[in-house]
N, C-alpha and C positions, 0 to 999 in steps of 0.2 A: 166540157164546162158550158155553162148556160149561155146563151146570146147576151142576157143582161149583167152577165159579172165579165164575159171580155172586156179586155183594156187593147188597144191596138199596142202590137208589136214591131220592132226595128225591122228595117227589110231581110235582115240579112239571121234572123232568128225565127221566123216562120217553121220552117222544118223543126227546129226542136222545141215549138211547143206543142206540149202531149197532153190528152187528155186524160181527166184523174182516172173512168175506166180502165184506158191504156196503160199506166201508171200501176193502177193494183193488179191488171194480169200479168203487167210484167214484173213485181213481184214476187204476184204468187206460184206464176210459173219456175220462175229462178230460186223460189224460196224450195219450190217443190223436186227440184231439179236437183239441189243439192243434195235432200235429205236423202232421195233416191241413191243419189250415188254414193253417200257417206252406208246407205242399207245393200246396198250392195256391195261395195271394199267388204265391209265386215261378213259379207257371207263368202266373199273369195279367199279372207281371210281364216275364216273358220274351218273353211274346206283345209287349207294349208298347212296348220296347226294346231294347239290347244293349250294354249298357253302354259306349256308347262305340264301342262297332268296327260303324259304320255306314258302310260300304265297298262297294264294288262288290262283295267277299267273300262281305258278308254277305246280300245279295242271290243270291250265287251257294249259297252255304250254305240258305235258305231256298226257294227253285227246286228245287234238284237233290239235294239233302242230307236233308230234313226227314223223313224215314223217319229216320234216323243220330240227329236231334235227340229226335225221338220217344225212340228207344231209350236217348237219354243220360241223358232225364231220369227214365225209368221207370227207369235203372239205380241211381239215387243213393236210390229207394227204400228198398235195403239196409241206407244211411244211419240212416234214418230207424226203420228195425225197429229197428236197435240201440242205435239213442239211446233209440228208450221205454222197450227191454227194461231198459237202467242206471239210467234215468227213475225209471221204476214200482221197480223195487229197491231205488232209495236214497232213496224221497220215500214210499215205504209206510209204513216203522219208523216215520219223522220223524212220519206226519199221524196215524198210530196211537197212539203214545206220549202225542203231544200232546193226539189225545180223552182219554186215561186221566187225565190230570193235568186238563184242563180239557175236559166232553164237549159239543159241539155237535154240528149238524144236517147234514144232506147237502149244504147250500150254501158251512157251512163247510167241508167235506170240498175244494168243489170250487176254492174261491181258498185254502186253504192250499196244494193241489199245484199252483196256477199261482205264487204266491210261490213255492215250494220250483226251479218250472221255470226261474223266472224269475233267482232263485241262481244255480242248477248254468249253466245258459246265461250268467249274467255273469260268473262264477267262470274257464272254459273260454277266452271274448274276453279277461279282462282279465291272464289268462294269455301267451296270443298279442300281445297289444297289448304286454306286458312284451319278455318274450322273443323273439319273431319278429314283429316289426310288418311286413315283408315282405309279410305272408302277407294282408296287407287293409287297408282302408281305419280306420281306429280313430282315427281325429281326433276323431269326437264324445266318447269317453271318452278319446283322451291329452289334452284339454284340461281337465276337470274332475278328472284327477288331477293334471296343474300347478297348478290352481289350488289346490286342499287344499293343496299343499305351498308355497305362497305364502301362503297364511292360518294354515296351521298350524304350518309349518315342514319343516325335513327330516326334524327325528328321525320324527314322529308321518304324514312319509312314508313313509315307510324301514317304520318299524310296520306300517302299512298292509298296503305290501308283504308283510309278511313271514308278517302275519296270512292273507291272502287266499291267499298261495299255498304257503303251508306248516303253519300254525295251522288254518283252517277244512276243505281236505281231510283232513287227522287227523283231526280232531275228527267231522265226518262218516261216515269211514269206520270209525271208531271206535265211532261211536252204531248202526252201520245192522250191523257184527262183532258187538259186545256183543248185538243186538237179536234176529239170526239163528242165535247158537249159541246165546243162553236160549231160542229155537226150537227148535232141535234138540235141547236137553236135556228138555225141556218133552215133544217127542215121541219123546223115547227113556225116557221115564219111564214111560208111560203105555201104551205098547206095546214095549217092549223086545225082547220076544219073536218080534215080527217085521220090527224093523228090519235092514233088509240089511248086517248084519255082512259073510256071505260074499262080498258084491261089493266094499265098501266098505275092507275089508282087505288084500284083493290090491291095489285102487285106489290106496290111501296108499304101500304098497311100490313101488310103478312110479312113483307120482308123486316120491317120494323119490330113487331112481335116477335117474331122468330130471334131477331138479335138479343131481344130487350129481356128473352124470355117468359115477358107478361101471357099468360093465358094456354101457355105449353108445360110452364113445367108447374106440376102439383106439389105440393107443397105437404111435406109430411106431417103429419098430424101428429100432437105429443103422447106419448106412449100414457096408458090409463095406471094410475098408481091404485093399487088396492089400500083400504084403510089399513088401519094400524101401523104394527111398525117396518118398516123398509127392510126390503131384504136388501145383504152387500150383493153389489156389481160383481158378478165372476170375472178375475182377472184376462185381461187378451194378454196374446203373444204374439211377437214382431219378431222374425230372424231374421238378420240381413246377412246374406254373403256373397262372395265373390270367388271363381273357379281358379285355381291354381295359387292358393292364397296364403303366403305363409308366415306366420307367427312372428318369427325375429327379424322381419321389415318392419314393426310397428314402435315408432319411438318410444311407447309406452312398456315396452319393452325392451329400452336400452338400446335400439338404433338411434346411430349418430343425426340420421337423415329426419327433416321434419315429414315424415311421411304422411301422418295420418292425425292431423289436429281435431277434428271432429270425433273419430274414435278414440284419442285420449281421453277425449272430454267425457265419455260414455264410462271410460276406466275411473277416472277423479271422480264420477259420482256414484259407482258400481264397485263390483269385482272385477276383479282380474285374473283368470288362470292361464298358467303362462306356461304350463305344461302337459297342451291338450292336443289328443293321438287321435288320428281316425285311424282306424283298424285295414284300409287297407286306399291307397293313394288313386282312384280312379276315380270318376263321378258319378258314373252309376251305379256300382258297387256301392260306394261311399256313401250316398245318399240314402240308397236302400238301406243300408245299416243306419244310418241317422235317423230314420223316419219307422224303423220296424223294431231298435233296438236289438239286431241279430247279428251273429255276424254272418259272413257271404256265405262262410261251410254249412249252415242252416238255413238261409233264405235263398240258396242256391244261384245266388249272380255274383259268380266269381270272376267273369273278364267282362269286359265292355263292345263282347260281339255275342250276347245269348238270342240262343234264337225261339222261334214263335213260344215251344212247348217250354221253353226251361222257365221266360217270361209268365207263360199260364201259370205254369205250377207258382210261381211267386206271389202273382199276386191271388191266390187261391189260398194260399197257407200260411203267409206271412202277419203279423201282428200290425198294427199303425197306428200311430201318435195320432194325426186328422181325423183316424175312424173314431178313438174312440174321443178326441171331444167331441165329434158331430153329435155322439147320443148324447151331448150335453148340452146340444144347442147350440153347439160354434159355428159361426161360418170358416168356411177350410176356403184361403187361397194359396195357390203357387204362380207368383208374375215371374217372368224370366225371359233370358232372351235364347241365341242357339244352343247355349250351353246349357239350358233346362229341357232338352226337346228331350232326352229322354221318360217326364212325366206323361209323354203321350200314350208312352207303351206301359208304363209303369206306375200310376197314381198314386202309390202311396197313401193313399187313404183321403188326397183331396179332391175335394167336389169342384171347384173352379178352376181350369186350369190354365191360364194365359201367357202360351210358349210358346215357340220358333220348334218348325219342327227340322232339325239339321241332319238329323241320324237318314241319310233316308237319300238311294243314290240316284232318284232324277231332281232331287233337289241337285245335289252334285254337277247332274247334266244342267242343269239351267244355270248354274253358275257359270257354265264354261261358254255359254252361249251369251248370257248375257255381260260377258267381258271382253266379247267383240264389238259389241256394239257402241261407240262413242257417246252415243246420244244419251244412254240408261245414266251416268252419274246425274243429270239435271233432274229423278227421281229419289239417289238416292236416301237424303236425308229430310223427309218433309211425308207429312200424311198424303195426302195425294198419291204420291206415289208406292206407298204403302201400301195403300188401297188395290190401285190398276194391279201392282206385281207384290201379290203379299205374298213370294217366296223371299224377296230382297232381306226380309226380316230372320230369312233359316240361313242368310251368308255367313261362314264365317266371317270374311274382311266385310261386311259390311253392318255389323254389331253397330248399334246407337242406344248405350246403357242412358242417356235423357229419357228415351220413349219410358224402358222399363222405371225410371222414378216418378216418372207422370203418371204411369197407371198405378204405381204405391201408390201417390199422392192422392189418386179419386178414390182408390178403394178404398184409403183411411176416412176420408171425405165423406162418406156411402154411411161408413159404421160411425160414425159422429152423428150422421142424421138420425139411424133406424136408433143406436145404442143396442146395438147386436155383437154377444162375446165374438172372438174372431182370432184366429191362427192366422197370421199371414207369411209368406214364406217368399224373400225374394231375392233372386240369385242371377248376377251380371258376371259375365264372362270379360269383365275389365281386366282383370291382372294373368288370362290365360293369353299363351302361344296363342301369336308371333308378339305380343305385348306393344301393338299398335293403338293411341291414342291420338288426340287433338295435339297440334306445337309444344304451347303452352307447358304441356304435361312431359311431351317428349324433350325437352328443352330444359326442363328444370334443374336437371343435374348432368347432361351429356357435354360433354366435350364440344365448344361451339368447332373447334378448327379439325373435327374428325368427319374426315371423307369417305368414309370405309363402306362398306357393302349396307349396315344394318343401323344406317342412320336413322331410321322412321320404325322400324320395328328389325326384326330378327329375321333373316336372310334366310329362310328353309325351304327350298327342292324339295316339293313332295315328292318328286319320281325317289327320290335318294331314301325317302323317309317309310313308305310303303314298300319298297322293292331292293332295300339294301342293308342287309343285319349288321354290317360291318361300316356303316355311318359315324357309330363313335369315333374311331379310329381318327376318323377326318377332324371331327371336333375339339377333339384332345388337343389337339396341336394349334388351337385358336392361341392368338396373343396377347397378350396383359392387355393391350388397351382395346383391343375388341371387345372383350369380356367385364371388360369396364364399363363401356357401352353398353351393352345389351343390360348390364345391372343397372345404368341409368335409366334407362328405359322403363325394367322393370319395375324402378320403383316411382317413376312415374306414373306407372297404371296404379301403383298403389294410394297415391294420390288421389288419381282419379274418381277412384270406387269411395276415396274417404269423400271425396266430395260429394259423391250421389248418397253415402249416410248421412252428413250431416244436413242434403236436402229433405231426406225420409222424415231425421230430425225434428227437422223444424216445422216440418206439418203435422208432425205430431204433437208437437206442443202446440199448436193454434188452433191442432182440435178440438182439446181440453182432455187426450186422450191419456197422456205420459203417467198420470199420477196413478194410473190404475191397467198401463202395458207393462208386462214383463220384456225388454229389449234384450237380444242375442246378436252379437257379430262374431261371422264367426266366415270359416272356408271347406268348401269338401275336402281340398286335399291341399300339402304347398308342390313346391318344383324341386328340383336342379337348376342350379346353375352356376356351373361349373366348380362344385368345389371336386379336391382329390377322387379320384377313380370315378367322377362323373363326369358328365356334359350336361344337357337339357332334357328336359321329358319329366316325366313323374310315372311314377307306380313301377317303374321297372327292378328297380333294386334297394336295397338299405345303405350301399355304399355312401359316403359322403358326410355321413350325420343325421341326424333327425329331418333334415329340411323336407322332405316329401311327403312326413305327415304329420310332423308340429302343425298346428291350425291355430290360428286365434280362436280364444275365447273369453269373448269381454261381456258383461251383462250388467243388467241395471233391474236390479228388484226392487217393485216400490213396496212400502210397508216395512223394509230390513236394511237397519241403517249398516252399509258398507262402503260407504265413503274412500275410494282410492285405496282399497285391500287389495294383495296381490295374493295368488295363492301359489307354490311351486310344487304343492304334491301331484300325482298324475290324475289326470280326469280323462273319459275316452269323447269320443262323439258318441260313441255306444251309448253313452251314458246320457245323452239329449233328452230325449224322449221319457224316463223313468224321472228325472228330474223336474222336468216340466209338469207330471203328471203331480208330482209329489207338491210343489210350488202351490197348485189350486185345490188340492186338498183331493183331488181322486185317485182311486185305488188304482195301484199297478199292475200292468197287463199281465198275467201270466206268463205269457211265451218270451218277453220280456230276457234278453239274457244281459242287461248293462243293469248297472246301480248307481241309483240316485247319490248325486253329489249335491243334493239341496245339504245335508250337513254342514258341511266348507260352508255354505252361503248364510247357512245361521249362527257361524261362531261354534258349530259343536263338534266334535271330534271325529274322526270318520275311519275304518279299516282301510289300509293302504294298499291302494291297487295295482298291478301290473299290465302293463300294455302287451298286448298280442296281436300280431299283425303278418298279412301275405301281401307278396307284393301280384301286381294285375295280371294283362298278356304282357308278352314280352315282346315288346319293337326290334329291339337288336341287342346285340351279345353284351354280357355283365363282362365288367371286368375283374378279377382278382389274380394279381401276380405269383406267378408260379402257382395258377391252377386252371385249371380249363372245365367251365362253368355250361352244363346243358344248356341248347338253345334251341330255338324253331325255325322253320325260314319263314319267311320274309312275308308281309301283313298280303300283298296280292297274289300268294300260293296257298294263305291257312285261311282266308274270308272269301265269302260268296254273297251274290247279291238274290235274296229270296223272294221273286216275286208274290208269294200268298204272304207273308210277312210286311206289307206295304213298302217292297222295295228296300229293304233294311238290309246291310250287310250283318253277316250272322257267321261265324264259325264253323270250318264244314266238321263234319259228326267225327271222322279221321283223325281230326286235331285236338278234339274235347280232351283226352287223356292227356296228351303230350304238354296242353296249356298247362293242363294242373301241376305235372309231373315237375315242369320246368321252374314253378313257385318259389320264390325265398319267403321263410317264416322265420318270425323273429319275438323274442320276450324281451323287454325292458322294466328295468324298474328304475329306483331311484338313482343309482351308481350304476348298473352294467346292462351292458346288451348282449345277447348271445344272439347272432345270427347263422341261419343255416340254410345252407344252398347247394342244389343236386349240381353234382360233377361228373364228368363224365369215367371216373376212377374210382366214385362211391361221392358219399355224402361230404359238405364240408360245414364243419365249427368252425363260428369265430367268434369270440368273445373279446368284448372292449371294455374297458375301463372311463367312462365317459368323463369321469373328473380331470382328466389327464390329458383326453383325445378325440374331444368334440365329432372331429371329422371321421372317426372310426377306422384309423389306417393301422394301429397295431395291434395285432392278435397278445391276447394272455392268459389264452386257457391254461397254459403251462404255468404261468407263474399263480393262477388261483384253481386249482383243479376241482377245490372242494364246490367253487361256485359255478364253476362249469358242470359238474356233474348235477347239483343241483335245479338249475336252470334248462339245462336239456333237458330233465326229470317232467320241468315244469311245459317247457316246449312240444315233447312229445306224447304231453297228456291233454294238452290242447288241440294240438294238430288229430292225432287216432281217436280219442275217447271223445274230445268238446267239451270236454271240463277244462274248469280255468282253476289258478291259483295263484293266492293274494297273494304279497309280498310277503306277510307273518307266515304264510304258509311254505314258504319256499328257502327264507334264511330262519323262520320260529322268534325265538326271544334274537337271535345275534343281531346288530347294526351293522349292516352292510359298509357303511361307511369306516366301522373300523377294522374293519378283514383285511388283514395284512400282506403281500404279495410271500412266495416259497425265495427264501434266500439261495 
């Protein structure tokens, strides 16, 4: 401190007073000291363990990777500079201020800036724990904040809250603002004379600009009308979905639960079809058939490990909805987050692509690397950090469906200015495994007094999930209020996803866009969860009931009044793309094998179609009592990680036949399902009576033989030949509905 700001001190306090150099080295050495040692646990940590994913992987990651590993963790270094840099900035004023008012010694110096660390670092988690519990494990503090709110109450919870996360960073940032311009007054006083005015002035004017947007952003000029008379606006298209997404969670659909008020609202001024099939329950299967109109035995991406060549040949030969309005002048996007990474390998015909790339196994390695590291949650949920580590956006647990509505929202924004037709296509991983969301969500309907394992999302051991065919088993035996649980859950994420449509929503109306977008909500595929002869997963089997490929399908066509119409006939996702085309007046694609269900949507009558469907790979063994049902081993003995393929796990060439072989195909129509599943004694039927037995537990081909034989007719002419057959074609003139059981 300067000779003319000392004040004389007590005799007996001379030693501890420090000067403010002294003061910030010791700081920034103690601030640096920590960080050190917090990057170092986490690499003797990582040496020890892997949280979990202890796999033939990560054996493979450790052998052939560990250069990759090296470099992941020296990357997150970065981390760590700029957390002291904020550290040291906002814990200097605090431990300085505090000598002046009260002066102690260097030892002081060094645990007040670990108290102050030890703040800003709870302040950060207990943020995260609020807001995005997704994003980590935070059971050890979301249990000591239930319990305060159990001893203290709500208000003085709620308090809490409010203080921590809006009361204390003010107040902070407040102490450390006041602290640093009586700094800069303090040395504009003193030397005025040569503070950098001339850089400093120019600097404010740009920085001012730059906010204000004056002089940066160009201003679109209005589009030139030719005389005469107006051509019509070609209609756009909005699809919104969400991964693992299924049909009868939507109150609009006769759930009890307020799931989804924003997509009812889309159903009250739309249609509704309430009985809509994707052809086969996986998502990149799935999607390719929604976006090609094919199904997978013609576009050839029948499991969700295809590798380089099977991907070439697909998108070489396959048909696409993006392709062909581009020659019409659409702009084509796909927003999304990890669950869309497969448009990296697979475009589908669109031009813009903005996805998480998750398929892809040193993403994998960085996840496990950077889940050592304490310090990475203070990047997870904020651009910034997006930026430094833009793998955080291919995590799965660290999904933030906000990002992906902010980027709907500018790119509707974009097309409001230019007034450019436009597909947009955009797809959040909200309601997929482990079905972790914000409290809020998670809270809405779960049992406050359940302690159980899968409080925050669903409890799954990937060792168990990749490396154990026999996983069901274990599942099976969960118990009513477990499963209670995890359905709370889930339909909290269905919440959540309603809530990021009805932000799409709304900026779509304020663009002035809605009168003249075709809207689609819709899902690739739904799940399991836990009805008869299931557990969790999707695409593995037909067991259960429809639930793993019922999809919503709610749409809103302007121009065609359908006010709150429901439809119950079958419509596929097959049928996406031929329908859409049909909607704006363009011809349909030839290679095209779905058909338009714009009829339904204009009141006119339409041929009655029949759902046909395979189920994906197979994770672990189907079950059907008294039979024994072909299966494969286990997901870290049939995948391989291909490095010319950018690190993708792919199918090794040994296992290509067995996936197929091991298939369930299935025909539906309006009243029965016939399913068929390889055994290891020969093939097995089963046909269900769905008016009777939703969940598909009792066989009766025996009491209807005429419509088993029928239906297998129909089954095994789709499966060998790839010809389909309408329902007229499969019962003719009869109604199925009145086909009488054999006394």
């Amino acid at each position: 401190m300067p000779a003319s700001d000392a004040k004389p001190k007590p005799p007996g306090r001379k030693s501890r007073d420090l000067r403010r150099r002294t003061v910030f080295r010791l700081v920034l050495l103690t601030v640096l000291g920590t960080l050190v040692g917090w990057y170092v646990s986490a690499l003797v940590t990582f040496a020890g363990n892997t949280y979990g994913f202890n796999n033939r992987f990560t054996e493979v990651a450790l052998v052939d990777h560990w250069l990759y590993l090296i470099g992941a963790n020296l990357e997150v270094i970065k981390a760590y500079a700029i957390v002291a840099c904020i550290y040291v900035t906002m814990i200097y004023p605090l431990v300085l201020l505090w000598h002046r008012w009260r002066p102690f010694g260097r030892w002081g110096v060094v645990w007040r800036t670990l108290l102050f660390s030890s703040v800003l670092y709870g302040f950060f988690i207990f943020r995260l724990m609020l807001d995005k519990p997704y994003f980590g494990d935070f059971s050890y503090l979301d249990e000591g904040y239930r319990k305060f709110g159990q001893w203290f109450g709500g208000a003085l919870q709620h308090g809490l809250r409010g203080f921590v996360l809006y009361v204390f960073p003010v107040a902070a940032l407040g102490v450390c603002g006041w602290f640093y311009f009586a700094e800069v007054r303090r040395a504009m006083r003193r030397n005025w004379h040569v503070f950098p005015w001339p850089v400093l002035g120019p600097m404010a004017v740009l920085v001012l600009l730059v906010v204000t947007g004056h002089g940066f952003v160009r201003e679109t000029p209005p589009a030139e009308v030719e005389p005469g008379k107006p051509k019509p606006k070609p209609k756009n298209i909005l699809i919104i979905a969400s991964d693992s997404f299924r049909a009868d969670r939507l109150a609009c659909n006769g759930y009890p639960r307020a799931t989804s008020p924003n997509i009812d609202r889309i159903a009250g001024e739309g249609i509704n079809f309430r009985q809509c099939y994707t052809p086969i329950a996986s998502t990149l299967e799935s999607l390719t058939t929604m976006f090609s109109s094919q199904y997978p035995h013609t576009h050839g991406i029948q499991h969700m490990f295809p590798n380089k060549e099977q991907v070439a040949r697909a998108n070489a030969k396959m048909p696409a909805l993006a392709a062909t309005l581009k020659q019409h002048g659409y702009d084509t996007a796909v927003i999304g987050d990890w669950c869309a990474c497969g448009f990296k390998e697979l475009p589908m015909g669109f031009e813009d692509i903005t996805v998480s790339d998750f398929d892809n196994f040193k993403v994998y390695m960085s996840e496990v690397v950077y889940l050592h590291h304490q310090i990475l949650p203070l990047f997870f949920d904020n651009r910034v950090g997006h930026w430094l580590f833009p793998k955080l956006k291919s995590f799965a647990n660290f999904m933030t469906p906000d990002v992906v509505t902010g980027q709907v929202v500018d790119r509707l924004r974009q097309r409001e200015d230019d007034q450019k037709p436009f597909i947009i296509f955009a797809f959040y991983s909200c309601t997929h495994l482990p079905y972790r969301t914000p409290r809020e969500y998670a809270e809405l309907w779960s049992d406050p007094a359940y302690k159980g394992p899968h409080k925050n999302m669903l409890a799954l051991n990937v060792d168990e999930f990749i490396g154990n065919v026999d996983i069901g088993k274990k599942w099976e035996r969960l118990p009513k209020e477990e499963v209670e649980q995890i359905d709370a859950l889930y339909d909290g994420c269905v919440r959540m996803f309603d809530d990021c449509v009805g932000r799409v929503m709304q900026s779509l109306d304020e663009s002035g866009l809605r009168d003249n977008t075709i809207v689609l909500v819709t899902g690739d595929h739904g799940d399991d969860l836990f009805e008869p002869n299931v557990t969790f997963g999707h695409g593995l089997t037909f067991n259960g009931g429809d639930q793993n490929n019922n999809v919503p399908c709610v749409m809103r066509v302007p121009g065609v009044e359908n006010r709150g119409r429901q439809v119950d006939s079958i419509v596929r996702t097959l049928d996406f793309a031929p329908t859409m085309l049909d909607l704006l007046g363009i011809p349909p694609e030839p290679r095209f094998e779905g058909t338009s269900f714009a009829p339904y949507i204009r009141g006119e009558t339409a041929v009655p179609r029949a759902w046909y469907g395979e189920t994906s790979y197979l994770f672990f063994r189907r079950k059907i009592p008294g039979e024994e049902p072909l299966y494969i081993p286990a997901m870290d003995e049939t995948t391989t990680i291909d490095p010319e393929f950018d690190f993708h796990f792919v199918l090794k060439d040994k296992y290509q036949e067995a996936v197929l072989e091991t298939k369930e195909r299935c025909v539906r129509t309006e009243r029965f399902k016939l399913v068929y599943t390889p055994g290891k004694r020969g093939p097995i039927f089963r046909l269900f009576d769905l008016t009777a037995d939703a969940h598909c537990e009792r066989d009766v081909k025996a009491l209807y033989p005429t419509v088993f034989e029928r239906m297998r007719n129909a089954l095994v002419k789709w499966r060998d030949d790839h010809k389909e057959s309408t329902i007229p074609d499969i019962f003719g003139d009869e109604d199925e509905f009145r086909i009488k059981p054999l006394r």
